[in-house]
Every structure is written in C-alpha cells, then in structure tokens.
C-alpha positions as CSV (number, residue, x, y, z in Angstrom):
1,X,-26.4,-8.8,7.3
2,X,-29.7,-7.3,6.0
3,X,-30.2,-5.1,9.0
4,X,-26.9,-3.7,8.8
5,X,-27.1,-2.6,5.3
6,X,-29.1,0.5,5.7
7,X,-26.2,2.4,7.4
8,X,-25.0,5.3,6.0
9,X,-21.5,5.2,5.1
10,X,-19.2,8.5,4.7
11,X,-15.4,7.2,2.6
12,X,-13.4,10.1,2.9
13,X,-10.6,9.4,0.1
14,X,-10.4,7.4,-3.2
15,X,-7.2,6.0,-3.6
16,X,-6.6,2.2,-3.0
17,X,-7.8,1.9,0.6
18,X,-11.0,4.2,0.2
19,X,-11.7,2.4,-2.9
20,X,-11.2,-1.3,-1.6
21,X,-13.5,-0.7,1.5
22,X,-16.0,0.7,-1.1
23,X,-16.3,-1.6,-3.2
24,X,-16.0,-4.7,-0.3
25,X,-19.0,-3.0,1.4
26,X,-21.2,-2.7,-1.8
27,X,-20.9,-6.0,-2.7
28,X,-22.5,-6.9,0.5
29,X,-25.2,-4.6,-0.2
30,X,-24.3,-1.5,0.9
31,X,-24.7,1.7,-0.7
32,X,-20.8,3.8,0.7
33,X,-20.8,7.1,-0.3
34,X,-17.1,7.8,-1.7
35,X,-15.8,11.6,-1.7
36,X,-12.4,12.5,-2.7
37,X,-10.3,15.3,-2.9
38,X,-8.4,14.3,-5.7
39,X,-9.9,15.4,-9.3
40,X,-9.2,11.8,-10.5
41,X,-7.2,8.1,-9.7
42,X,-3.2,8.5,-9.3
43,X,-1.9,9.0,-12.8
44,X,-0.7,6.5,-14.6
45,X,2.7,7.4,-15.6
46,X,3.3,8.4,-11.6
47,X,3.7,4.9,-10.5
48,X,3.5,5.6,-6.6
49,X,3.1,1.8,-5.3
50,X,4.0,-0.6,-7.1
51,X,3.4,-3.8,-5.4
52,X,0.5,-5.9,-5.2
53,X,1.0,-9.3,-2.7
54,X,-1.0,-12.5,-2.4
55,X,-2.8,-11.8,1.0
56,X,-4.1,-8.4,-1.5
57,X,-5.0,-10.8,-4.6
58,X,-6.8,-13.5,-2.2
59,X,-9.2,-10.3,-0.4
60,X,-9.7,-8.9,-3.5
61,X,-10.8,-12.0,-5.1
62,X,-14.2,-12.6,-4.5
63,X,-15.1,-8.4,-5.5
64,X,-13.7,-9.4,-9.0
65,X,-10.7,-7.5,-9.0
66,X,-7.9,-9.8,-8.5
67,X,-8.6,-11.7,-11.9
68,X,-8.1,-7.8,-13.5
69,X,-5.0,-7.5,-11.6
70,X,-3.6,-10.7,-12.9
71,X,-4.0,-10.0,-16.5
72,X,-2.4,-6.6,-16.4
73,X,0.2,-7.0,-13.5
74,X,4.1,-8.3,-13.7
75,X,4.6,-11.3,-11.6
76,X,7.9,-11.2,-10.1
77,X,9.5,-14.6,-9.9
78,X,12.9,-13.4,-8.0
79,X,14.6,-10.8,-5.6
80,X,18.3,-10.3,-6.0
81,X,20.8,-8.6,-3.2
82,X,23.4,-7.5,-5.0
83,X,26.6,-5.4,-3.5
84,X,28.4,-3.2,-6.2
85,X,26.9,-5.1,-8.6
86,X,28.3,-8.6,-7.7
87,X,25.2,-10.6,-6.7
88,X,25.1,-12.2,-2.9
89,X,21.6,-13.4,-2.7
90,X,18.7,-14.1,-4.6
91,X,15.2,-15.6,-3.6
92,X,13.2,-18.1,-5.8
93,X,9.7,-16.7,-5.5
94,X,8.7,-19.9,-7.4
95,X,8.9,-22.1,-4.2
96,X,6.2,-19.8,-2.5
97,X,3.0,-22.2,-1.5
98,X,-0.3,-20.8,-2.6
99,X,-2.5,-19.6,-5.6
100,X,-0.7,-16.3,-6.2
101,X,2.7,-15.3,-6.1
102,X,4.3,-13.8,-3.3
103,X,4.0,-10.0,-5.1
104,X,3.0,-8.6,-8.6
105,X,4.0,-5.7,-10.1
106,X,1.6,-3.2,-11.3
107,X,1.4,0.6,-11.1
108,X,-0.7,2.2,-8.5
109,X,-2.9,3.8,-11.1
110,X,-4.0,0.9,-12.5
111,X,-4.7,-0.5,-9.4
112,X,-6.9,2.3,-8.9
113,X,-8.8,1.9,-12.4
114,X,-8.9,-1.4,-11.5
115,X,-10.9,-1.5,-8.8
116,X,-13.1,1.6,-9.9
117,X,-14.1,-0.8,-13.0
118,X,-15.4,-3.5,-10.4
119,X,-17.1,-1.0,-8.2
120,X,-18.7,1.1,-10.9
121,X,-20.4,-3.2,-11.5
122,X,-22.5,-1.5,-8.6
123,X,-23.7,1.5,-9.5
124,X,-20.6,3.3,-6.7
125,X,-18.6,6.5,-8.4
126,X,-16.2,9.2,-6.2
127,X,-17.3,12.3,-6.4
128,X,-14.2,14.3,-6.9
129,X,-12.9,17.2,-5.8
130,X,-15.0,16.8,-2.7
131,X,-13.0,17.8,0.6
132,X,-14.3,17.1,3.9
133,X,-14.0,20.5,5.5
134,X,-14.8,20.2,8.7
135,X,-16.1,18.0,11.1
136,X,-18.4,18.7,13.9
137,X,-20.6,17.2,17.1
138,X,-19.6,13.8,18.9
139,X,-17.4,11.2,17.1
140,X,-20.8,9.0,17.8
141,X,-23.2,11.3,15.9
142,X,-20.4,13.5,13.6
143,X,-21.7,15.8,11.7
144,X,-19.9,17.1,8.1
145,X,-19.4,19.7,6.1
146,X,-17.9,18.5,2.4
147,X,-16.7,21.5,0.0
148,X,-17.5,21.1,-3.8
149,X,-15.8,21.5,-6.5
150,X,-18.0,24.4,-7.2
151,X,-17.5,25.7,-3.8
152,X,-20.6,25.2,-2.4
153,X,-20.7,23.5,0.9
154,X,-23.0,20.3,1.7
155,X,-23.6,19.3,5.6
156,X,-24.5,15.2,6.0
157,X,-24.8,13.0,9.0
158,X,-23.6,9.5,8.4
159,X,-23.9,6.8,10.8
160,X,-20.3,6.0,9.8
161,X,-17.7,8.5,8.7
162,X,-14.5,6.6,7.6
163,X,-11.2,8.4,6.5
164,X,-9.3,7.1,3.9
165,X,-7.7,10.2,2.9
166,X,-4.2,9.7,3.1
167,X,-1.1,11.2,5.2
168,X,-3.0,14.0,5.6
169,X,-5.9,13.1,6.6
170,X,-8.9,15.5,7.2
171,X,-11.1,13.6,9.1
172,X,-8.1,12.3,11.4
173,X,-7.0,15.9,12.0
174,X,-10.6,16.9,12.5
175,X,-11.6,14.2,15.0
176,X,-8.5,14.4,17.3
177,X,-6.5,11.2,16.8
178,X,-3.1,11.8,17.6
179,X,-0.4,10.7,15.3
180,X,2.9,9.7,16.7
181,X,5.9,9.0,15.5
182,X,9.0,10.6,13.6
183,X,10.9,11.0,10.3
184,X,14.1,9.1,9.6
185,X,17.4,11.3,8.2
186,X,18.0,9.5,4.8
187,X,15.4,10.5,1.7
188,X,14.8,8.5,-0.6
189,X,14.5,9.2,-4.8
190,X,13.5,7.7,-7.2
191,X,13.0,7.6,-11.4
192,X,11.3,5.8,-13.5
193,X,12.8,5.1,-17.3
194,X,10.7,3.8,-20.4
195,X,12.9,1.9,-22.8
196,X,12.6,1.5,-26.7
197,X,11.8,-2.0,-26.5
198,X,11.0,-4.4,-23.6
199,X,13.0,-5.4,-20.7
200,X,12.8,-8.3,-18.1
201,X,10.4,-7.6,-15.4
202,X,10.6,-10.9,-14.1
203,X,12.8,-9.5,-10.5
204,X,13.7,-6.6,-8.7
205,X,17.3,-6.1,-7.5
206,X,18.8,-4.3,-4.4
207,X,22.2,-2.8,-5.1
208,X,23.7,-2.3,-1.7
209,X,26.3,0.3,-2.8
210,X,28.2,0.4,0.9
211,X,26.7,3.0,1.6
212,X,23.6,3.4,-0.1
213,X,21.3,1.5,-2.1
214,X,20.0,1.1,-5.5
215,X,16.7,-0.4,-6.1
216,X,15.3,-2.0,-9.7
217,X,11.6,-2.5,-10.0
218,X,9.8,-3.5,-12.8
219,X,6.6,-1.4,-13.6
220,X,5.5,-2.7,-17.3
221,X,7.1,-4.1,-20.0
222,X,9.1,-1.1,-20.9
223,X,9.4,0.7,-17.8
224,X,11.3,0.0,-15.2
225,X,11.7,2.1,-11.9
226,X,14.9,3.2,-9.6
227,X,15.0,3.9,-6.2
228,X,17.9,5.1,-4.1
229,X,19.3,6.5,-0.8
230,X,21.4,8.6,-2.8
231,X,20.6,12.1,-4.2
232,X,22.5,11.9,-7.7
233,X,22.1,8.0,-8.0
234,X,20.9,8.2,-12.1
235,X,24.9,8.1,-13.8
236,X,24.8,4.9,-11.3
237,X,22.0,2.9,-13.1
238,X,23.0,-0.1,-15.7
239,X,20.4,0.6,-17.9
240,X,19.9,-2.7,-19.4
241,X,18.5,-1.0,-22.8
242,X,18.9,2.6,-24.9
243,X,16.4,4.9,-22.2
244,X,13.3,5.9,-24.2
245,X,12.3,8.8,-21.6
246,X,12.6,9.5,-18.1
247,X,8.6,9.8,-17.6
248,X,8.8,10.3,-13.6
249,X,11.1,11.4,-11.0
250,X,10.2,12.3,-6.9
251,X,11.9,12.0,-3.3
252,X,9.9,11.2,-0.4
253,X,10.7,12.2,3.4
254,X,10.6,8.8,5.0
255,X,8.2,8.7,8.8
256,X,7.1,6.4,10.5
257,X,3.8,6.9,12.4
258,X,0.4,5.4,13.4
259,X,-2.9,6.2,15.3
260,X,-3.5,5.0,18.7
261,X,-6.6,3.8,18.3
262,X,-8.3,3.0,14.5
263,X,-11.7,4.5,15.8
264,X,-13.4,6.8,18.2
265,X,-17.1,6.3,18.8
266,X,-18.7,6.4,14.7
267,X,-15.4,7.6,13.3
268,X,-12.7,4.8,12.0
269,X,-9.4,5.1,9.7
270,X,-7.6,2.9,7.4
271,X,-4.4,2.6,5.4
272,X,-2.4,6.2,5.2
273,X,-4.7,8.1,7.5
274,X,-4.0,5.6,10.4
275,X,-0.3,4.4,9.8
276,X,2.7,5.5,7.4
277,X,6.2,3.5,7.2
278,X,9.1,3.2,5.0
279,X,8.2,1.6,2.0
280,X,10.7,-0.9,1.6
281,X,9.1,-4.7,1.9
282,X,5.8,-2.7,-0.4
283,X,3.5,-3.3,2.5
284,X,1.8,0.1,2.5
285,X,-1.0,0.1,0.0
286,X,-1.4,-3.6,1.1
287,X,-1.8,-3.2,4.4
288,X,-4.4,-0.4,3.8
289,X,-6.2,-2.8,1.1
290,X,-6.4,-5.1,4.1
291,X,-7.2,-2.4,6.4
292,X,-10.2,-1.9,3.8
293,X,-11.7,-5.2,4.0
294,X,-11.5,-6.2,7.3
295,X,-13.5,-3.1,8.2
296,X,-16.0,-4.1,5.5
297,X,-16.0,-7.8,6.7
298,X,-17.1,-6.3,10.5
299,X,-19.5,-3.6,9.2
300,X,-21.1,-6.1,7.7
301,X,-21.2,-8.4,10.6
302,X,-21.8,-5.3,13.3
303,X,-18.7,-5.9,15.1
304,X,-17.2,-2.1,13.9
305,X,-16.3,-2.1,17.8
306,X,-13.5,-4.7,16.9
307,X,-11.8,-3.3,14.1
308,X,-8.9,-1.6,15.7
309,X,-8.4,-4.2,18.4
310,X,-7.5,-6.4,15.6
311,X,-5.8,-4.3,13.2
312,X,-3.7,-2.2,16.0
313,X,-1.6,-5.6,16.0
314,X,-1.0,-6.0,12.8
315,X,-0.1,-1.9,12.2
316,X,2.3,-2.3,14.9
317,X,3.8,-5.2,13.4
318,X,4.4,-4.1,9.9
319,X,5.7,-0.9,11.5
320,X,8.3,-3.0,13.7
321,X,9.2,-4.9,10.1
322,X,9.8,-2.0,7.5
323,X,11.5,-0.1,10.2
324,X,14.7,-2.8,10.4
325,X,14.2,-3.6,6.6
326,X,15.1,0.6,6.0
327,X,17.8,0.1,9.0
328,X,19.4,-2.1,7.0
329,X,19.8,-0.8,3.3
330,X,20.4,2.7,4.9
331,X,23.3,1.5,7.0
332,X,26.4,3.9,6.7
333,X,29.1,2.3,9.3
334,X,31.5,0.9,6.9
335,X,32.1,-1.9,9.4
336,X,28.4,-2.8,9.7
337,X,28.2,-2.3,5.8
338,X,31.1,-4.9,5.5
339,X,29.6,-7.2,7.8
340,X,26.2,-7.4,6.2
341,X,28.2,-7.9,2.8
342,X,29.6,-11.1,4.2
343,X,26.3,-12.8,6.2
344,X,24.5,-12.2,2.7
345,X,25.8,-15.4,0.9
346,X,25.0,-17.1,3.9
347,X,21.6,-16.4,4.3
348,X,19.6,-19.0,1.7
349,X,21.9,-21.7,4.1
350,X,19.7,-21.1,7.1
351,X,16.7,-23.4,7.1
352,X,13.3,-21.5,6.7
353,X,15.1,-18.5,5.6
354,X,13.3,-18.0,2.3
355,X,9.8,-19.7,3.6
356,X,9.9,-16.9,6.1
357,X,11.2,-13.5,3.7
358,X,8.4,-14.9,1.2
359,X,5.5,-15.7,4.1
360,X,6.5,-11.8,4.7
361,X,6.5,-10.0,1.5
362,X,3.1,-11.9,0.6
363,X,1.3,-10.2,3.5
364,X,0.3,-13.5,5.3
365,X,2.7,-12.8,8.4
366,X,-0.8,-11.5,9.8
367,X,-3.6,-13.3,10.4
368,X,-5.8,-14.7,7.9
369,X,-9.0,-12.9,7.0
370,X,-11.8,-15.4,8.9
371,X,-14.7,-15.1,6.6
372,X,-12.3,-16.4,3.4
373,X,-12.1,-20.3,3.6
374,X,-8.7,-21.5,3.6
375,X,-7.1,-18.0,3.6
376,X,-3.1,-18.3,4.0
C-alpha cells in the first residue's frame, strides 16, 4: 500500500460521495486534496437525502463514522403501503438479518458533518468555494485550473483527478464523458413540517392516492417530511400533530442518467457526477457512498483500472430498480391503479417477498465489498 500513497489526489466536490472517498483514502494514508464549490455542508434544515442503509453503515464502519450515525440517526423499523389511507401492506424491518437495520433515517446534513468530524481526525478539510474551472491536457496527465473564492486562479497536476461534484459536474463536462439518459413527465414535491412536540419516526408510509402518491418520512424527532407526485398535495397530509413550521419545501425534475464509462485514463467519477435516478428505494447517496469506497479500496490496492468495470454493473442495476419502483407509484391508468391496489395485500403471502424488498433497500443486492470480512 505504501507505494501507492504518495499519489496526488484531486476530489472535486464535498458532499457525501467526495467526502466518503476522502476520508476512506486518508485513513489508508493518503493525503486527498478535497475542493468544493459549495461555501459549506448541505444545510441542515434542507434535508436533501434522507436515508442511510446497512451496506452504507457496514463501509463506513471501520473510518469511525457509522457509530456517529447510529447515535444521531432514526432507525426505521417498518414500511407501510397504504391506498387512500386504508393500509394494504406493511414490512417488518425487524426480521432483516445483520448488524444494522435495513435503512436509518438521518438528514443529509448531518451526514455530511458527520463524516467531516471523522476526516478532520486526519488533518483533511474542503476548501470551499473552490470551482474546478477548467480542465486541460490528456485525461492521463490532466492538468487544472481551480477558481478561489477570491478569484484568483491556481493550476495543479494531480496524478488522480476525481469528480464528485454532483449533477453537474465540472470535471465530467470538462473531460468528455457523455451522459445519457432522459427525464421522466411526473415532478415530484416535497415539505418538510416540524411539530410542537415529538412524533413517531419509527416507519415511513406510501399513500398510493390512485393516482398519485403521498410519501411520510421521518427526519428527527419532530420533523417529519412529505413527498408527493402531486403539485398541491399539503391540504392532503394527516398531520399526526399541531404543525410547528413548514421549515422546507422543493420539487425536483426526476432523470435518469449515467456515464458510459466511470473513468478515462487518470480521470474517474462517483455518485451524482456518474449516475442520477429517481429517488424512490433512497439508493442515491448510498450508492455514491459505495461508489466512494470501492474507489478508495482499489487506489489503495493500484487496481484504479478496475473501478468502473465493477461499479458500471451495479449503476446499471440500481438504475433498472428505481426506474420500476417510480413506474409504479406514478401509475395513472385507473385500471392499472386498481389492479396494483388488489395484488398489494397479497404480497407478504409470496415466500421471500420481504427477505428480498429488505436485501434491496439495505444496499446488499450488490456485491459485497471484498476487503470487509463477512460483508452482507
């Protein structure tokens, strides 16, 4: 591993995927150099992702950080399908096999300021409000220019440049990967509510409102957040105590896209900059958390040549997966709407059923990361 170390590392982006691979690199013994163009970590009363699953908690385990996620997270101990209210389905998370449970609930910000508390352990801080600018020369040897905050420009030459920057990505858009794919019709919105006193965050329900849906999720242990197909879905929420505040509300233009390839030459990309999906089954910061420390794992092992043969599989897969789980709470026919009202029920009487929704919504419906002992 030693002569492997010495590398310099360029992470383009500090939000969960930028910050995982930093910190799963430096506690190898390298030194990453993290850049952001964000002034600081997602704020905390925008809960952007919300879920954290076991295949997250058992990677992140050995940096530190799950043990700071499991004193601050919600763990969610059932999922309930309801259809105008009257409830068709629900899922013991309890029977889940392993040392975690199947997902936790805990804002995206304090994911982040999780996991900046373990890396600053080693000496690693973004520097913010840093863009990469441009990027020049071969994808073996790139050369970059970074804008300040200040405005003044900085040119380095990393032996690896990563991008972890998101959607947007600059250093995808600067080094030529395409980015296929398309956006779906139906939007989706969503509020979060604090409540004068606490309210159960032990499930999340889906309200399949024929058409449409309404989503609960807990987000602390006032707060709960709504999610919905529906533009005007708020006078539809059961609030199940007197609202506090409203302290968020968004909508988000579903796509569903990915990279071809996860590298070219010196140049690699994880989690947002390499693949975007729906977010219904909560695999996306997950998947770029695993994204994260894979890559570490082969840096460290000098097998970066590997790293999108064996996540382009997985990508695809999760792809395939969210795309029929938004399929099916988006459906409009009011035949097909009928139909999936009546096979709900039915569902927990199919043997395997839950062993396989949970298997999925924990992340380990991809293979196991190889230098963990007994991962799942």
């Amino acid at each position: 591993m030693g002569e492997h170390t010495g590398k310099s590392i360029l992470i383009a982006g500090a939000g969960p995927t930028g910050l995982a691979l930093a910190l799963e690199l430096a506690r190898r013994g390298f030194r990453p150099r993290l850049v952001s163009r964000a002034a600081g970590p997602a704020p905390i009363n925008e809960s952007r992702a919300l879920g954290v699953n076991a295949r997250t908690m058992t990677l992140l385990e050995a940096s530190g950080a799950s043990a700071l996620v499991l004193a601050k997270a919600r763990r969610l101990t059932k999922f309930k399908i309801c259809s105008a209210s009257k409830l068709l389905l629900t899922i013991d998370t309890e029977t889940f096999r392993g040392p975690y449970c199947p997902i936790y609930a805990l804002p995206q910000g304090e994911t982040e300021r999780l996991l900046l508390q373990r890396l600053s352990v080693f000496g690693i801080r973004p520097e913010r409000s840093t863009q990469v600018q441009a990027v020049s020369g071969d994808v073996r040897s790139p050369i970059v220019m970074l804008r300040h905050a200040d405005g003044q420009t900085e040119t380095v030459l990393p032996d690896m440049l990563i991008g972890a920057d998101g959607a947007h990505s600059d250093v995808r858009k600067a080094c030529g990967f395409a980015f296929p794919g398309y956006a779906i019709e139906s939007r989706f919105f969503l509020a979060d509510y604090r409540y004068v006193q606490p309210v159960d965050t032990s499930f999340a329900e889906m309200n399949l409102l024929n058409p449409g849906v309404l989503v609960r999720l807990p987000v602390c242990e006032d707060r709960l957040r709504y999610v919905s197909t529906i533009e005007d879905f708020e006078p539809r929420i059961e609030h199940p105590a007197t609202v506090l505040e409203r302290t968020w509300k968004s909508d988000l233009t579903v796509s569903f896209r990915h990279v071809e390839t996860m590298s070219r030459g010196n140049v690699f990309l994880a989690g947002d900059a390499a693949h975007v999906h729906s977010p219904a089954g909560a695999r996306g910061m997950n998947l770029g958390i695993e994204d994260a420390c894979w890559l570490a794992w082969l840096i460290s092992e000098g097998r970066e040549r590997d790293y999108s043969k064996l996540r382009m599989p997985v990508v695809k897969t999760v792809l395939r997966d969210t795309r029929r789980y938004t399929a099916f709470i988006t459906l409009k026919n009011p035949l097909l709407t009928g139909v999936r009202k009546l096979l709900m029920p039915l569902l927990n009487q199919i043997p395997g059923f839950t062993a396989a929704a949970l298997r999925n919504v924990s992340g380990q419906d991809t293979p196991p990361p190889p230098w963990i002992p007994d991962a799942r």
